[in-house]
N, C-alpha and C positions, 0 to 999 in steps of 0.2 A: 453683350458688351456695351459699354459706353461711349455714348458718342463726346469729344469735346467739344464742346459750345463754342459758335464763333460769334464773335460784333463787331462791329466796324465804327471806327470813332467817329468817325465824320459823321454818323449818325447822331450823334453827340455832339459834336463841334458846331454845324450846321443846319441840321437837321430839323424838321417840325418839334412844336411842342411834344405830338405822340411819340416821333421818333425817337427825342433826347429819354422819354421817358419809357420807353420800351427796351432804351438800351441801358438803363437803370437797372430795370429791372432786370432782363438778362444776364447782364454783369455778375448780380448782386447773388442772381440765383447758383450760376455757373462755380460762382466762390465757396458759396453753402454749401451746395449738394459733392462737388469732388474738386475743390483748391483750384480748379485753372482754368485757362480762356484764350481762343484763339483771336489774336486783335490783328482786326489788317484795318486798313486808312488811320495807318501813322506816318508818321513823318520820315520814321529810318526808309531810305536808300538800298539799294540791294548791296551798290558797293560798301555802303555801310554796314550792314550785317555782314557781308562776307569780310571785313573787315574784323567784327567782334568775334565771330566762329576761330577766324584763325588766331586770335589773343587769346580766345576762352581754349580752343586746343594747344595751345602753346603753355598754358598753366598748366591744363592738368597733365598733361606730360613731363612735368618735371617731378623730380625724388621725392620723396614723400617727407623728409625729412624738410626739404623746403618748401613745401608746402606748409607745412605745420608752423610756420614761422608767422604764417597768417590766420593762422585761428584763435580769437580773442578767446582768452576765459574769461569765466562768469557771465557770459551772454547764452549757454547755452547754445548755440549755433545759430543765433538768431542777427548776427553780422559776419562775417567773414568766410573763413573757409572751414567746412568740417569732413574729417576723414569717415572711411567708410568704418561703419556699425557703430557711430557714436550717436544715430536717431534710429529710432525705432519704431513700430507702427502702437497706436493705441492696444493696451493688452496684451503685449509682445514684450520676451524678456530677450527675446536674441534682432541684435543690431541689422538693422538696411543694408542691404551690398548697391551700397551708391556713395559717392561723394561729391558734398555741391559748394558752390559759393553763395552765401544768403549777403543781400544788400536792402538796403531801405533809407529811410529817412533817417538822418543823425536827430535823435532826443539826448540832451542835455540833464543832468539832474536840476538845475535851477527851472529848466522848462517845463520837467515834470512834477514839479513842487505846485508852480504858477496855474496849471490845469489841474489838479488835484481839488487844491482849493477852491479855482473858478469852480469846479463839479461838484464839491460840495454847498459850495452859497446855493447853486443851482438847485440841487436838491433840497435843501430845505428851501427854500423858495416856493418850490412845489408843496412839497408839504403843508408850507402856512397857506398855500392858495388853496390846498381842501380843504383846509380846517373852517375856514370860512364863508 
């Protein structure tokens, strides 16, 4: 069995050169090897969590019909809410019996235009710096 990897931000926030850099690497490995990570020395509050538990069980107990009212298309599940068997594991034709809320950073298309381009100068950059 698997154990999940814990780290502690503070380790990161505060922490020695080694430290910040062991929690780097931690982080970085725990994400590689199997998606997750258990983080304690953050800022949430227990009454804050227990605040979010009872919002996040108050969603998904609602109809399912209203739920689907929050699943963006064309994102692939990669923002909002997706119902159960709509991901699936790599190699697998039959759907997850889960359904989650996926959140992250809002990108823009003019923002992904602007980094596209800076990664391409970038790379050929590199390029003309072997060449020579």
């Amino acid at each position: 069995m698997i154990k999940l990897p814990k780290v502690n931000l503070q380790n990161f926030i505060s922490g020695s050169k080694k430290e910040k850099n062991k929690f780097i690497k931690d982080i970085g490995l725990a994400f590689e090897e199997i998606g997750f990570v258990s983080l304690k020395g953050h800022f949430l509050n227990k009454n804050l969590i227990d605040k979010l538990y009872t919002e996040i069980n108050s969603f998904f107990h609602l109809p399912l019909e209203r739920k689907l009212q929050y699943e963006i298309k064309g994102l692939n599940g990669q923002r909002g809410y997706t119902s159960f068997g709509k991901e699936h594991a790599k190699g697998r034709k039959v759907g997850d019996l889960k359904e989650f809320w996926h959140f992250g950073q809002e990108v823009n298309k003019n923002h992904l235009t602007k980094n596209i381009h800076l990664i391409l100068r970038l790379m050929k950059f590199q390029c003309l710096m072997k060449l020579e």
